[in-house]
C-alpha positions as CSV (number, residue, x, y, z in Angstrom):
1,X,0.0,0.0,0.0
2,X,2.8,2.5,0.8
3,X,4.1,2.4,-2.9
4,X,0.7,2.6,-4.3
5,X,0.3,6.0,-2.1
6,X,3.9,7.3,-3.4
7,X,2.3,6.4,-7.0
8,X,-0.6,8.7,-6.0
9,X,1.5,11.6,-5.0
10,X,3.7,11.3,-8.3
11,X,0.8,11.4,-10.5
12,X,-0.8,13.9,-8.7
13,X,2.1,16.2,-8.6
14,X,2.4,15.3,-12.9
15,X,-1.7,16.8,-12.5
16,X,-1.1,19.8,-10.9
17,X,2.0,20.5,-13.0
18,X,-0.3,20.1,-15.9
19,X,-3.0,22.4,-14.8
20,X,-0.2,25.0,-13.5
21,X,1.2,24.7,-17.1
22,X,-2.0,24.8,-18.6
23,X,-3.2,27.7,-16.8
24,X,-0.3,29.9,-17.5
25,X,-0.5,28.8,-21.3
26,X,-4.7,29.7,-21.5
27,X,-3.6,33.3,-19.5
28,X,-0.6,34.3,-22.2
29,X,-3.5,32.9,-24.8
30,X,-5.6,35.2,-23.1
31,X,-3.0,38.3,-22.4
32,X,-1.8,38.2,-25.8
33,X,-5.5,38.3,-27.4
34,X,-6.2,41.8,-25.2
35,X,-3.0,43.5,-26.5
36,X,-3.7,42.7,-30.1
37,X,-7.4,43.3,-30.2
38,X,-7.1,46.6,-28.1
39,X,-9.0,48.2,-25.4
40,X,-12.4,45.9,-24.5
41,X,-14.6,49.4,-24.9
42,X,-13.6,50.0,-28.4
43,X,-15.8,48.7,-31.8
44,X,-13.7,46.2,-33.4
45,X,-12.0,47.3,-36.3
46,X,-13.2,47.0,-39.7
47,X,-11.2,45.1,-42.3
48,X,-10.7,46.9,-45.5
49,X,-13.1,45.8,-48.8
50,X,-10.9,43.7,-50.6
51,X,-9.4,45.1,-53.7
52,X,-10.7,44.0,-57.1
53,X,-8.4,45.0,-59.9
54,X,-10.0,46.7,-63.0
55,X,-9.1,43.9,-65.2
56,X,-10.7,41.2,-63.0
57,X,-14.1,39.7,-63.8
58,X,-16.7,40.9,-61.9
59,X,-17.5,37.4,-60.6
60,X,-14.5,37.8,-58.7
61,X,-15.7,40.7,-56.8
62,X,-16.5,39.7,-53.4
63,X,-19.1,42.1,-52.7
64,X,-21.0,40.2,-56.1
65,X,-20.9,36.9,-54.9
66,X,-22.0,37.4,-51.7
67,X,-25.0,39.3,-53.3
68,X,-25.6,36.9,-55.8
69,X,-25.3,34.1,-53.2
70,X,-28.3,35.9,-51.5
71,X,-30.2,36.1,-54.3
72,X,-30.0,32.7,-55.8
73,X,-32.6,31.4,-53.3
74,X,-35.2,34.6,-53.5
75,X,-34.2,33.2,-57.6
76,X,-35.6,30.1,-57.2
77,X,-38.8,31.4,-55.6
78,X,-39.3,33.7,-58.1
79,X,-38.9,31.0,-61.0
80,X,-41.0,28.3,-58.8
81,X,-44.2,31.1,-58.8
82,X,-43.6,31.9,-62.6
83,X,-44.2,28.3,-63.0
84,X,-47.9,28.6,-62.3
85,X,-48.2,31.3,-64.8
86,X,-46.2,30.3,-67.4
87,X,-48.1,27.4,-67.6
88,X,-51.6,29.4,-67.8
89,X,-52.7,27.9,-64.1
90,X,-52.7,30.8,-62.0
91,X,-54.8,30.9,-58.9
92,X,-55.0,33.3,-56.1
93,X,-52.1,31.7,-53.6
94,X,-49.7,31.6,-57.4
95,X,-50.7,35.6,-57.7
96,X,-49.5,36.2,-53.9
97,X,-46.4,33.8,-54.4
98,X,-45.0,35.7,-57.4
99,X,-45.8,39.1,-55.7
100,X,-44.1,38.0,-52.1
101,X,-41.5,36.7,-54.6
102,X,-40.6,39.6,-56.3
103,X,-40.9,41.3,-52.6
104,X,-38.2,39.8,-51.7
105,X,-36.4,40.5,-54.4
106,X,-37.3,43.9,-54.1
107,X,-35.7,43.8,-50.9
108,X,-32.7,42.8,-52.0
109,X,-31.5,46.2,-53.3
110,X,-28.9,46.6,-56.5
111,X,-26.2,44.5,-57.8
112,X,-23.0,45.9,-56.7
113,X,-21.8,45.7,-60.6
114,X,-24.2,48.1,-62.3
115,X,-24.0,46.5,-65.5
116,X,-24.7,42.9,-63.6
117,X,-27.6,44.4,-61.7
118,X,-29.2,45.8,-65.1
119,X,-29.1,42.3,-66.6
120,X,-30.3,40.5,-63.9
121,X,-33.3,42.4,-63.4
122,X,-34.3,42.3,-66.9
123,X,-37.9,40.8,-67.0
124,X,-39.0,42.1,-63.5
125,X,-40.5,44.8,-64.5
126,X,-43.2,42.6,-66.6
127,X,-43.1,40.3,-63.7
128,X,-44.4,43.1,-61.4
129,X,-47.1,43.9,-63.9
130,X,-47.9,40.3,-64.3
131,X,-48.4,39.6,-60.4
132,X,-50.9,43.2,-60.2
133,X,-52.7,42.3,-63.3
134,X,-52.9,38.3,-61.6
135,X,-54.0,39.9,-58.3
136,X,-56.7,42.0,-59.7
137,X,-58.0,38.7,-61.8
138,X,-56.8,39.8,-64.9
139,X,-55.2,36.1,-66.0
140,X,-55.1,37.2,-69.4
141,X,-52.9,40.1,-68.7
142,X,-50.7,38.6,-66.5
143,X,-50.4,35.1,-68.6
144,X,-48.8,37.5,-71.3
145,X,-46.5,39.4,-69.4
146,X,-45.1,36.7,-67.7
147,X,-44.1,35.4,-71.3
148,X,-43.0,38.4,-72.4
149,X,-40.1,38.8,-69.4
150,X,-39.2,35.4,-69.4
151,X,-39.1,36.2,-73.1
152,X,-36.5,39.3,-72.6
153,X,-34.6,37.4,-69.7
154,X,-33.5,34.4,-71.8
155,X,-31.3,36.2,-73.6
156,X,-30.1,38.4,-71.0
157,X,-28.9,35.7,-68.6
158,X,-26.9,34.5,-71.7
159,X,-25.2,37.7,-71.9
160,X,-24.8,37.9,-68.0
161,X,-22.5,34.5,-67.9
162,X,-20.4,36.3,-70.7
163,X,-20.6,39.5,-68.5
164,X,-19.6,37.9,-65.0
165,X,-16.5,36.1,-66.7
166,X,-15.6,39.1,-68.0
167,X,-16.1,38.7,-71.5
């Protein structure tokens, strides 16, 4: 029993050396974290935008692909309430999903890249008009304007691959 004691002490020493170690570690951690970041009661600093040369497509543009990242799922709603109108089988719940669609849209704002944000909303404008002329019961009205942007955007989503690779 006496040696299984002296093994208890040993280990226990190895312990408390590792916690001492450990804790000294954590506070230079610690220390060295408040001298870099500064005083605790000032706003972090803002890193700089990052710098897009001239010759550099926009797709490389930071600020675009995180825009265009948000937009690609407000997209697919948008395409998903066409559907019902494209295909001449609007009701009242397709007129309010293409409005709330292009809502959201809407609420996106602009493009960052002017020229990218013209072509991309290319057809929204007939959209709109569809979804008032669907939500006053006008299915007529809105059956043909739905064609006619999605009839203007083909082409223009064409030319915005081009445009976003910088051709």
């Amino acid at each position: 029993m006496p040696h299984q004691e002296e093994g208890r002490k040993v280990l226990s020493h190895r312990i408390s050396r590792a916690w001492v170690i450990g804790g000294l570690a954590s506070a230079s951690l610690i220390g060295a974290g408040l001298t870099i970041s500064g005083n605790a009661d000032s706003p972090p600093a803002e890193a700089a935008p990052p710098v897009v040369a001239a010759n550099d497509p926009p797709i490389t543009d930071p600020q675009l692909q995180q825009f265009l990242w948000k937009r690609d799922r407000v997209q697919v709603e948008l395409n998903d309430a066409l559907v019902a109108l494209k295909d001449k089988k609007a009701n009242p719940a397709a007129c309010n999903r293409l409005n709330a669609a292009l809502n959201r849209m809407d609420a996106l704002g602009h493009a960052p890249v002017a020229k990218v944000d013209v072509l991309l909303r290319v057809g929204q404008d007939q959209f709109r008009q569809a979804a008032t002329a669907c939500l006053s019961g006008d299915l007529t009205a809105a059956y043909a304007l739905v064609a006619q942007g999605l009839a203007a955007r083909s082409p223009a989503y064409n030319e915005l691959d081009d445009v976003l690779e910088g051709e």
